[in-house]
One Martini backbone bead per residue (centre of mass of N, CA, C, O) as a GRO file, in nm:
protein
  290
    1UNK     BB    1  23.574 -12.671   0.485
    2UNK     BB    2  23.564 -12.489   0.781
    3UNK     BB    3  23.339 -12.497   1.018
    4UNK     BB    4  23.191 -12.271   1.292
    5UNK     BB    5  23.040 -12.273   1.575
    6UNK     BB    6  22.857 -12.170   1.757
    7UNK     BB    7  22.752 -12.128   2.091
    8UNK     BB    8  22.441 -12.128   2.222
    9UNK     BB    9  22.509 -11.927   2.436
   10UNK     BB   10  22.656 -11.697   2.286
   11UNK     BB   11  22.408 -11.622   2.098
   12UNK     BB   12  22.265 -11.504   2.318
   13UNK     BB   13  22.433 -11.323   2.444
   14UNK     BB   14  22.466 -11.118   2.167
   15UNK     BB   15  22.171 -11.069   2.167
   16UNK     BB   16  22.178 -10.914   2.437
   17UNK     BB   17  22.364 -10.712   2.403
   18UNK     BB   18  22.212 -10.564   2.143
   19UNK     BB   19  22.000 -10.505   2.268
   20UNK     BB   20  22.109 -10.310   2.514
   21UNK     BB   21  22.194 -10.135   2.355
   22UNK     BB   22  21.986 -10.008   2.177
   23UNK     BB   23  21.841  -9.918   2.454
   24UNK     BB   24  22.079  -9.690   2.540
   25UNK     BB   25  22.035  -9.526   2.259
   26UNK     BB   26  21.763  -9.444   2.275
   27UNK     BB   27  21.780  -9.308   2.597
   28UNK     BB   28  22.035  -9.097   2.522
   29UNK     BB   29  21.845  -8.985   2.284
   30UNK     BB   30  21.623  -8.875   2.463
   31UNK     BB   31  21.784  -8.729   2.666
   32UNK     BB   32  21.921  -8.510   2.423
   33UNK     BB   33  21.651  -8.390   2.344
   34UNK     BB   34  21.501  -8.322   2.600
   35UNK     BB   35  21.745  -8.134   2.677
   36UNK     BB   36  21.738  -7.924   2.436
   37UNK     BB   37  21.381  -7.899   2.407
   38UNK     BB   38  21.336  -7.876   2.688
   39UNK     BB   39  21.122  -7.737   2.922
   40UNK     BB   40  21.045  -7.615   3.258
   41UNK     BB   41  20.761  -7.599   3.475
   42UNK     BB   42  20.713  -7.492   3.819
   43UNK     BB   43  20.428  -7.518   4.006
   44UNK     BB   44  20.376  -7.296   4.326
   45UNK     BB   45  20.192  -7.320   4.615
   46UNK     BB   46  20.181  -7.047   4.907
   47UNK     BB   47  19.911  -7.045   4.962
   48UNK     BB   48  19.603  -7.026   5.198
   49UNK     BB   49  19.489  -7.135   4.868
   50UNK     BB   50  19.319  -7.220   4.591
   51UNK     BB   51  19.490  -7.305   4.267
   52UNK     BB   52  19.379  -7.258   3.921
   53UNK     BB   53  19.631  -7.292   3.681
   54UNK     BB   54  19.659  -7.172   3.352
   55UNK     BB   55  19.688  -7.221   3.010
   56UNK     BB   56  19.853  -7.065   2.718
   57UNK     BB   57  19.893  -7.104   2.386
   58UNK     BB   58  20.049  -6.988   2.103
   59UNK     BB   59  19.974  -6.939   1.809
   60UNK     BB   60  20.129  -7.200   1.625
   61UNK     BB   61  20.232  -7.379   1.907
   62UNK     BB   62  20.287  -7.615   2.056
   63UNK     BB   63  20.147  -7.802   2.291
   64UNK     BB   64  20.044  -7.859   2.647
   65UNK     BB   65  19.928  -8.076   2.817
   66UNK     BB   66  19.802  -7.861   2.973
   67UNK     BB   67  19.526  -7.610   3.070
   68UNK     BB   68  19.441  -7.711   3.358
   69UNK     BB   69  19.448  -7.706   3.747
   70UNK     BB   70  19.515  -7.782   4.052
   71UNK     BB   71  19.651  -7.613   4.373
   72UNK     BB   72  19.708  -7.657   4.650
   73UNK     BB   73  19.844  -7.619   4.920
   74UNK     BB   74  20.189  -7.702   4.861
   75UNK     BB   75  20.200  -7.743   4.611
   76UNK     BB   76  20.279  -7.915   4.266
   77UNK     BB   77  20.452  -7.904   3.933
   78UNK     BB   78  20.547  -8.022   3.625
   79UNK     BB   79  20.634  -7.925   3.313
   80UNK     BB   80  20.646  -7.933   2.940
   81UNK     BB   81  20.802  -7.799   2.703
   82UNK     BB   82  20.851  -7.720   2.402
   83UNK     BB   83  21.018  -7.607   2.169
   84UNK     BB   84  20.934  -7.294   2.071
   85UNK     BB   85  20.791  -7.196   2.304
   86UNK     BB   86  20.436  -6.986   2.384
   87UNK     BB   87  20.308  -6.797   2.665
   88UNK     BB   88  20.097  -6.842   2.958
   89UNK     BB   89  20.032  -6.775   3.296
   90UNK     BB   90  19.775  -6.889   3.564
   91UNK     BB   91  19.553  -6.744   3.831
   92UNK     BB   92  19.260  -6.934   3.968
   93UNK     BB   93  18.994  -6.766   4.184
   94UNK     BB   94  18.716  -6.880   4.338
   95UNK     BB   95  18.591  -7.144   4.252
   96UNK     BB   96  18.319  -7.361   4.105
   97UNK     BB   97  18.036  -7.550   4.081
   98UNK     BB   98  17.778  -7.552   4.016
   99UNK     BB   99  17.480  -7.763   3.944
  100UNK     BB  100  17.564  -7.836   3.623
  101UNK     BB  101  17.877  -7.849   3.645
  102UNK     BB  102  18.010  -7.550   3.624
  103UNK     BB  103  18.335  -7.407   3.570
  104UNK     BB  104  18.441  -7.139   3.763
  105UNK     BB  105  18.563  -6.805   3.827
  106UNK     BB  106  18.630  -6.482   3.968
  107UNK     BB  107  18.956  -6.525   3.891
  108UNK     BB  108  19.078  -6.589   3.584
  109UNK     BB  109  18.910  -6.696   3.398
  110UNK     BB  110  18.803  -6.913   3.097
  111UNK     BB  111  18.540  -7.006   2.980
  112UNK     BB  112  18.500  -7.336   2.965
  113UNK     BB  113  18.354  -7.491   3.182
  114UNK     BB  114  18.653  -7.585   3.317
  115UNK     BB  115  18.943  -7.668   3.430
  116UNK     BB  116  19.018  -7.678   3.135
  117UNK     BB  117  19.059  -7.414   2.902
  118UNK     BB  118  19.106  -7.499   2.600
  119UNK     BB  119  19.263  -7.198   2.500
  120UNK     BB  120  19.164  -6.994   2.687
  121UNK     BB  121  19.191  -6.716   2.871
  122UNK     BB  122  19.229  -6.458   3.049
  123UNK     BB  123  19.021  -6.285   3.232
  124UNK     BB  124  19.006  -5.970   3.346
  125UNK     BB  125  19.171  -5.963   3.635
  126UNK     BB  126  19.550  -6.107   3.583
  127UNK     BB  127  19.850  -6.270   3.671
  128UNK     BB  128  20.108  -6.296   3.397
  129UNK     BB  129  20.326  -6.561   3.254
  130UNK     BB  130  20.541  -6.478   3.016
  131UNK     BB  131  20.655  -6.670   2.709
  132UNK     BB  132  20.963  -6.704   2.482
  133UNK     BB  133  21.106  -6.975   2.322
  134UNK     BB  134  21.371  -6.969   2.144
  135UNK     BB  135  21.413  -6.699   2.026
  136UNK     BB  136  21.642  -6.439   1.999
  137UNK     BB  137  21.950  -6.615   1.979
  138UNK     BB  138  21.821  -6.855   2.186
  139UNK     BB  139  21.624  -6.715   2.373
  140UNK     BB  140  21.448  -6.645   2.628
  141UNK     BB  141  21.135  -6.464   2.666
  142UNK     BB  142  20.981  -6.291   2.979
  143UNK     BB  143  20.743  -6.233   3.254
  144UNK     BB  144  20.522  -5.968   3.429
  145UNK     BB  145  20.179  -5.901   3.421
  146UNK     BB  146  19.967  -5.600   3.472
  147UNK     BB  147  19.790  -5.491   3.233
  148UNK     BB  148  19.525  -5.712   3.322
  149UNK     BB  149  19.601  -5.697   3.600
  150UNK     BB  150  19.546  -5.833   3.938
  151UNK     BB  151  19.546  -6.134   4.193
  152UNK     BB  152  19.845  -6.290   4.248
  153UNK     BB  153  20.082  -6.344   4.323
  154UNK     BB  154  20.418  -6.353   4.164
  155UNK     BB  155  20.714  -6.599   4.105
  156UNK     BB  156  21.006  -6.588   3.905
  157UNK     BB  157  21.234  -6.823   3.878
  158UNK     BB  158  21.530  -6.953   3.725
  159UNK     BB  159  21.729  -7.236   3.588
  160UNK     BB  160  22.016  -7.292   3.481
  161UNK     BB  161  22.056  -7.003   3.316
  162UNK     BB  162  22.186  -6.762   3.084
  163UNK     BB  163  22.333  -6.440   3.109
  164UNK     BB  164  22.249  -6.102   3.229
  165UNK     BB  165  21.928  -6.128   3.191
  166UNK     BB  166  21.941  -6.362   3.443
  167UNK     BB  167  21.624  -6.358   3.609
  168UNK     BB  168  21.421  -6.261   3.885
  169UNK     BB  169  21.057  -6.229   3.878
  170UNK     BB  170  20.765  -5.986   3.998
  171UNK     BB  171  20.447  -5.975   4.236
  172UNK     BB  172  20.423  -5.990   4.580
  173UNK     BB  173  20.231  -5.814   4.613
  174UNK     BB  174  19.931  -5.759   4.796
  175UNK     BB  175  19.685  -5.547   4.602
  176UNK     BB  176  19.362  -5.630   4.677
  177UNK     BB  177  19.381  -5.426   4.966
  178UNK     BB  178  19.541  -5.171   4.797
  179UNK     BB  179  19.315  -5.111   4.572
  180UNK     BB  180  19.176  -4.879   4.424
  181UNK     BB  181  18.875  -4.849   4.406
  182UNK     BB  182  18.815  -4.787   4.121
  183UNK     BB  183  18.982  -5.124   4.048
  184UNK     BB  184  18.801  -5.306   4.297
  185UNK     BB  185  18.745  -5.656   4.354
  186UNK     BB  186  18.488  -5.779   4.456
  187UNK     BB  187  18.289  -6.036   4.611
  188UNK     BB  188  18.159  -5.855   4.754
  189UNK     BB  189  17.976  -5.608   4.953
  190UNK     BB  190  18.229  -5.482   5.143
  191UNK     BB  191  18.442  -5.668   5.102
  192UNK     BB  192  18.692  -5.808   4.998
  193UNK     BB  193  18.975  -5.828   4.803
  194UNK     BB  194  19.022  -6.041   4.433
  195UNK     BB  195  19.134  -5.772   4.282
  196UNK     BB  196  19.264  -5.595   4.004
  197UNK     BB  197  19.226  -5.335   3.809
  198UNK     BB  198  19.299  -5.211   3.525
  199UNK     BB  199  19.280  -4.879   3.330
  200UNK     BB  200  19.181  -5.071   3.108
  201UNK     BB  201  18.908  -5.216   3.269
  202UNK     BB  202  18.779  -4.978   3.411
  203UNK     BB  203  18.771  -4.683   3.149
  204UNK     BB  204  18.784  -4.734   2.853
  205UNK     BB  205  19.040  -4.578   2.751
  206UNK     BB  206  19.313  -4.517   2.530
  207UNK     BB  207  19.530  -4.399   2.777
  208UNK     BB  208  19.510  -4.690   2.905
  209UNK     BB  209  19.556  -4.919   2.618
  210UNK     BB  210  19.704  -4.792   2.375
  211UNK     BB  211  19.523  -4.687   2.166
  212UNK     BB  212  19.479  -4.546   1.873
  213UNK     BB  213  19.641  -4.228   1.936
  214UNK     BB  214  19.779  -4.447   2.181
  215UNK     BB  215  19.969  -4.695   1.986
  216UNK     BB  216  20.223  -4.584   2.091
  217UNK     BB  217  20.493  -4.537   2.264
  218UNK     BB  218  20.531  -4.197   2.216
  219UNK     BB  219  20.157  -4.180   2.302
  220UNK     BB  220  20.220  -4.391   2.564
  221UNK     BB  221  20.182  -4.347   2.892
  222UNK     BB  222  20.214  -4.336   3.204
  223UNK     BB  223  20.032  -4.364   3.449
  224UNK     BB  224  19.904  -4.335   3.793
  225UNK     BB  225  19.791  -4.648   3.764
  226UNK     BB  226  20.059  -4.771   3.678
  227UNK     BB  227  20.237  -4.656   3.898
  228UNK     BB  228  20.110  -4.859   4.136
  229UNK     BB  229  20.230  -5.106   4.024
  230UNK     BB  230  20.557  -4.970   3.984
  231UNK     BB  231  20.584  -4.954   4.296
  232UNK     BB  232  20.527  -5.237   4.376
  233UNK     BB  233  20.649  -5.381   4.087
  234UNK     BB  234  20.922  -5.269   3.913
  235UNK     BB  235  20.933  -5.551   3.678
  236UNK     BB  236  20.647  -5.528   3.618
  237UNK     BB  237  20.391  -5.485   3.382
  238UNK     BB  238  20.226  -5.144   3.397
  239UNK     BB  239  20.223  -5.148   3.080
  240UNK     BB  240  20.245  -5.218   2.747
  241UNK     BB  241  20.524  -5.002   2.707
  242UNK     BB  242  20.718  -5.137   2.972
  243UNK     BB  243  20.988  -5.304   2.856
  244UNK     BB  244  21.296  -5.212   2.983
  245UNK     BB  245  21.225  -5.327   3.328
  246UNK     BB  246  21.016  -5.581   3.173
  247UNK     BB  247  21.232  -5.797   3.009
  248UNK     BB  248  21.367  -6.116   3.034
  249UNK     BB  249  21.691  -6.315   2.959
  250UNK     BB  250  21.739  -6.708   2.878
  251UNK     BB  251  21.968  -6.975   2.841
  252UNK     BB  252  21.887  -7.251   2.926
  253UNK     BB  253  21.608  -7.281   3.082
  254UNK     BB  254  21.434  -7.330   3.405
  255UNK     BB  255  21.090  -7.265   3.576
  256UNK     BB  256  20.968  -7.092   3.835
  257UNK     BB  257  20.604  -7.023   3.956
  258UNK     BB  258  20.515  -6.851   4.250
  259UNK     BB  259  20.195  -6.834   4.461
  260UNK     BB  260  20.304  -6.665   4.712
  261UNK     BB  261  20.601  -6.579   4.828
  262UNK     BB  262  20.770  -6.686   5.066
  263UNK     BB  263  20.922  -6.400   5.309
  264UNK     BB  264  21.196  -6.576   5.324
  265UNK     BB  265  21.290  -6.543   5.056
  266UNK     BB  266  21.574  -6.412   4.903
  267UNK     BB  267  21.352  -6.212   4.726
  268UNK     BB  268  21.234  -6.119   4.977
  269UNK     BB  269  21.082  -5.836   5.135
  270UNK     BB  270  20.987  -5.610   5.428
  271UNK     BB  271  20.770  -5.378   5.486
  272UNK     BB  272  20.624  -5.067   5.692
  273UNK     BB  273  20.347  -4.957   5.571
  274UNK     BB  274  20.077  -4.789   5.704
  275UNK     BB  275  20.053  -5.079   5.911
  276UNK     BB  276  20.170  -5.260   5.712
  277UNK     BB  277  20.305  -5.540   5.576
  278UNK     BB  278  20.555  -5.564   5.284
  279UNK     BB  279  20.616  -5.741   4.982
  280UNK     BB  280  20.931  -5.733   4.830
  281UNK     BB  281  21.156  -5.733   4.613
  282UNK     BB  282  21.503  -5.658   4.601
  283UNK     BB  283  21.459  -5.554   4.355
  284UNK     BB  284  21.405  -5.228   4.354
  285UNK     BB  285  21.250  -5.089   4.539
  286UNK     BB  286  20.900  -5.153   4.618
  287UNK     BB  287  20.567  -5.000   4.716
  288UNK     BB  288  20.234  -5.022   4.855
  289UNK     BB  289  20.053  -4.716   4.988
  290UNK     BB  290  19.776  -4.760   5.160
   0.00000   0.00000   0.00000
């Protein structure tokens, strides 16, 4: 019987070949898992000062690889979720080390004394953006919540995913300075405010927690203090059951969460209310007449 042998470069060849093979098969399928369970969250500082954005992950699902970085002016991040995560994002202001190392913020703290969060969530009062991937239906549910207080600008974008409520959200208006006296959170006496308490961190009262006597939707209704973070901010969730006006839904989206986000974008107007120019969300006019 004829043996036929191959040439020593042919078996070479065949051999990079089926390498070759192997790695790009490898490549798209990592690429294709990637892309059906991964979500991307871009975050961006376009405040005039450093934020230290906190993340806390929902008890029971995989953690984000980070829980707190630093984001200097015009900076960004980028990070990713993986599938069916849960969780929020906040900025923290005001930070710094003490003598002992020990690393604190004025508002938005996490209690970790480090930099990273590690599980803890945020002091309020603090701005909140809050997600749900991959829930009923296979939709995000998000939000901006100001349920916590209020400390920082903050924009939800969504990014190439699909829906009628996918769309964005958020609270551009700096409430800081125009925070109701009995609810603002000053850095020093007689200073600037550095943030905004709800009025259930303020009053610890059921009526305005939701707690209690008070702790269904049909017994919880909008106070008037709840009534300024939603006349500042629409869409934002300005107490528990604020449900119908503030929790958006899509299909396979990336988002952008930017704080502070510049007036000229195409999401933003100004309006000059009291001698103020205040920044407004396009959708459903709000602001706050200070």
């Amino acid at each position: 019987m004829l043996k036929f042998a191959y040439p020593p470069n042919f078996i070479l060849f065949m051999a990079q070949i089926t390498f070759l093979a192997a790695v790009c098969a490898l490549l798209l399928s990592h690429s294709f898992i990637s892309g059906v369970q991964g979500t991307s969250f871009t975050i961006v500082n376009k405040c005039n000062y450093v934020v230290w954005p906190g993340v806390l992950s929902n008890a029971g699902v995989s953690t984000i690889s980070t829980t707190g970085f630093t984001l200097r002016r015009g900076e960004s991040k980028t990070i990713s979720a993986p599938a069916s995560w849960g969780g929020r994002f906040w900025g923290r202001t005001h930070c710094s080390l003490d003598s002992a190392g020990k690393f604190s913020c004025l508002t938005g703290d996490c209690a970790s004394g480090k930099l990273e969060c590690s599980g803890n969530g945020a002091a309020p009062p603090a701005t909140l953006a809050e997600f749900t991937l991959d829930g009923a239906g296979g939709l995000d549910f998000f939000d901006v919540s100001l349920v916590d207080g209020y400390n920082v600008p903050m924009l939800v974008v969504p990014h190439g995913g699909t829906g009628q409520n996918c769309t964005y959200t958020g609270c551009v208006v700096d409430l800081n300075d125009s925070c109701p006296s009995e609810l603002k959170v000053m850095k020093r006496e007689g200073g600037d405010g550095v943030a905004c308490k709800s009025a259930c961190e303020a009053f610890r009262q059921p009526q305005y927690c939701c707690s209690g006597a008070y702790g269904t939707p049909d017994t919880c209704k909008a106070s008037s203090y709840s009534e300024v973070f939603k006349r500042a901010c629409p869409r934002a969730y300005s107490y528990a059951y604020d449900d119908k006006s503030s929790t958006f839904t899509c299909a396979k989206a990336d988002y952008t969460i930017t704080f502070c986000p510049s007036p000229n974008t195409s999401f933003v107007s100004q309006v000059k209310v009291g001698g103020k120019m205040l920044r407004c969300i396009n959708f459903g006019w709000g602001f706050f007449n200070g």
